[in-house]
Backbone bond lengths (Angstrom), bond angles and torsions (degrees), N, CA, C in turn:
res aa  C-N    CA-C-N  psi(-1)  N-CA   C-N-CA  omega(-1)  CA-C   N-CA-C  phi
1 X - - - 1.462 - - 1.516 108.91 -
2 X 1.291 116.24 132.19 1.677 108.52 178.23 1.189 102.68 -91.41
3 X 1.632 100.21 -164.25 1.872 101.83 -168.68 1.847 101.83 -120.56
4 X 1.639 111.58 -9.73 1.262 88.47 168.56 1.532 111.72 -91.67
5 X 0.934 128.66 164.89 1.643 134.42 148.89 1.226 134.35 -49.10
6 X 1.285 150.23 115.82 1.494 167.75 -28.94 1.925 71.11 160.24
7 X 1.145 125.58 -67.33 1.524 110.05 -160.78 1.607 107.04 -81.72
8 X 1.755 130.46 -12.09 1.096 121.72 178.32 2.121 102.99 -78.07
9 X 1.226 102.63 -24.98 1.465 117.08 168.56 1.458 109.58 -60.77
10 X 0.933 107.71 -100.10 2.186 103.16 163.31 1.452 123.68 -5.97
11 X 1.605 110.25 -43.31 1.806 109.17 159.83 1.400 117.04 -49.76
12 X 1.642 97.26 -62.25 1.538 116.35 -153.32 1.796 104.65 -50.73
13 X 1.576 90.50 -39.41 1.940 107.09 -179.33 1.385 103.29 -52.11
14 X 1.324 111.38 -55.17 1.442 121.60 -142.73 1.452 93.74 -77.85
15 X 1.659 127.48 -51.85 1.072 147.13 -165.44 2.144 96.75 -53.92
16 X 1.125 109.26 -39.41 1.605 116.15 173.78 1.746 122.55 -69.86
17 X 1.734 86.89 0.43 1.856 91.12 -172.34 1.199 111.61 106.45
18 X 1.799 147.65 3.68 1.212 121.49 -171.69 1.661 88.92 -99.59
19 X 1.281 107.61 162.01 1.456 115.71 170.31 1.610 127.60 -116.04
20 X 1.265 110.27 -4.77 1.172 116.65 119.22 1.380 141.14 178.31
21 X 1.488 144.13 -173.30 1.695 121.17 -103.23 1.913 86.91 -152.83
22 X 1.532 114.57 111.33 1.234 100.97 164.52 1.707 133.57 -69.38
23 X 1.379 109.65 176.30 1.651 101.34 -172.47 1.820 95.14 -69.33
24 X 1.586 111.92 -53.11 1.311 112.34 -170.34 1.876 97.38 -62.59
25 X 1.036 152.73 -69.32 1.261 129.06 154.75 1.846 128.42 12.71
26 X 1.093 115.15 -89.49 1.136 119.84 -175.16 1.584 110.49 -72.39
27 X 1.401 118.78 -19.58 1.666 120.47 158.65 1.828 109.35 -62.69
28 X 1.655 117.73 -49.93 1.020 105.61 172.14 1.603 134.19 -50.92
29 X 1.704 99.00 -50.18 1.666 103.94 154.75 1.695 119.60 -29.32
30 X 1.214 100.79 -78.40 1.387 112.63 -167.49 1.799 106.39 -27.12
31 X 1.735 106.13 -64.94 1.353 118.17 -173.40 1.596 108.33 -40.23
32 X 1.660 96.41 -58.04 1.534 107.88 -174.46 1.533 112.67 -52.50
33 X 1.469 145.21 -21.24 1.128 148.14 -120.89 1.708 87.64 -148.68
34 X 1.186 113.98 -43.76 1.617 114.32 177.45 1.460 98.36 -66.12
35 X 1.848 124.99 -65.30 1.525 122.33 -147.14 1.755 78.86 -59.15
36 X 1.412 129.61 -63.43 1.682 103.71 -135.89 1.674 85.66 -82.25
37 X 1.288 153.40 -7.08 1.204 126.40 151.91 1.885 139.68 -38.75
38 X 1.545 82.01 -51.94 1.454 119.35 156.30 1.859 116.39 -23.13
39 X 1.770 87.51 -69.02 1.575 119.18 -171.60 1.460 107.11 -58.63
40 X 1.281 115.79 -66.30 1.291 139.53 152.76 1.662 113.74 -28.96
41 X 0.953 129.38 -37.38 1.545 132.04 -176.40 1.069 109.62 -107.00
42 X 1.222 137.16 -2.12 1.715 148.40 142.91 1.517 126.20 -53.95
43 X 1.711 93.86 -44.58 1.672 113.78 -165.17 1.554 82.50 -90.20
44 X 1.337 146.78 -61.93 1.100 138.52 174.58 1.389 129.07 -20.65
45 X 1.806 116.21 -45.41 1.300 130.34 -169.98 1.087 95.44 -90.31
46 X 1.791 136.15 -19.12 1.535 97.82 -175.83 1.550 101.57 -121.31
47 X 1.391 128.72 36.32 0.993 149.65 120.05 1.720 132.23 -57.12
48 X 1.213 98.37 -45.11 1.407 103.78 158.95 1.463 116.90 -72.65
49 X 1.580 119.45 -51.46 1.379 109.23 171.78 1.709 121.40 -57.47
50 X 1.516 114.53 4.78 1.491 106.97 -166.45 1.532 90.37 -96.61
51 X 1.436 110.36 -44.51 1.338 114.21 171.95 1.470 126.90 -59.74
52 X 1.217 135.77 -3.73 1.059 157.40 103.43 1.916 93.66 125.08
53 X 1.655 90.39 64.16 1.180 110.77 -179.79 1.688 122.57 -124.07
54 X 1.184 119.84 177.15 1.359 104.34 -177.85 1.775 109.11 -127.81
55 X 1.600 86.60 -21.29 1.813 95.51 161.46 1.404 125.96 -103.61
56 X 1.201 91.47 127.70 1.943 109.47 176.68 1.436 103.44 -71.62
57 X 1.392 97.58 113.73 1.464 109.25 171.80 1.643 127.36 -110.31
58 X 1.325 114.72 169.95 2.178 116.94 -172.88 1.763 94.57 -37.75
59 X 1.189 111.56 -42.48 1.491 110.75 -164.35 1.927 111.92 -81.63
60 X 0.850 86.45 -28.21 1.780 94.07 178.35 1.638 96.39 -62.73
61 X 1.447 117.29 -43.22 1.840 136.07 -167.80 1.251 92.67 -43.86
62 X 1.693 97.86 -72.29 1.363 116.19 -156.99 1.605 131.75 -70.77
63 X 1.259 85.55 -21.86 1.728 101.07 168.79 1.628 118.49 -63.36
64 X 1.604 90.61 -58.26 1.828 110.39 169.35 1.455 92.99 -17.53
65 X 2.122 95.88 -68.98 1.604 81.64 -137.29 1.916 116.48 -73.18
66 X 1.565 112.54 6.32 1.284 107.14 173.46 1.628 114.68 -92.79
67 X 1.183 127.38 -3.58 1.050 136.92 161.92 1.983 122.54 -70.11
């Protein structure tokens, strides 16, 4: 089971122009959208741990994602 929602996925589709959105569709989203969240929230935490912090902060996010 993932952790985003299957109907916030169905927006994101729809919101790009499709009109409308299979179940395996918006399951594929989800996966795709969880792993590099995932990825992204890894590089965040040990960015924060470099800073020699224990909270992940906007800037820890944003750094991740240029790395």
């Amino acid at each position: 089971m993932g952790i985003l929602a299957l109907a916030a996925m169905d927006k994101l589709i729809r919101k790009a122009g499709a009109k409308r959105v299979s179940e395996s569709a918006k399951k594929a989203m989800r996966d795709v959208l969880e792993k590099y969240g995932e990825e992204i929230a890894a590089k965040a935490v040990m960015l924060a741990k470099h800073g020699g912090r224990t909270t992940v902060k906007e800037e820890d996010i944003k750094l991740a994602l240029k790395t």
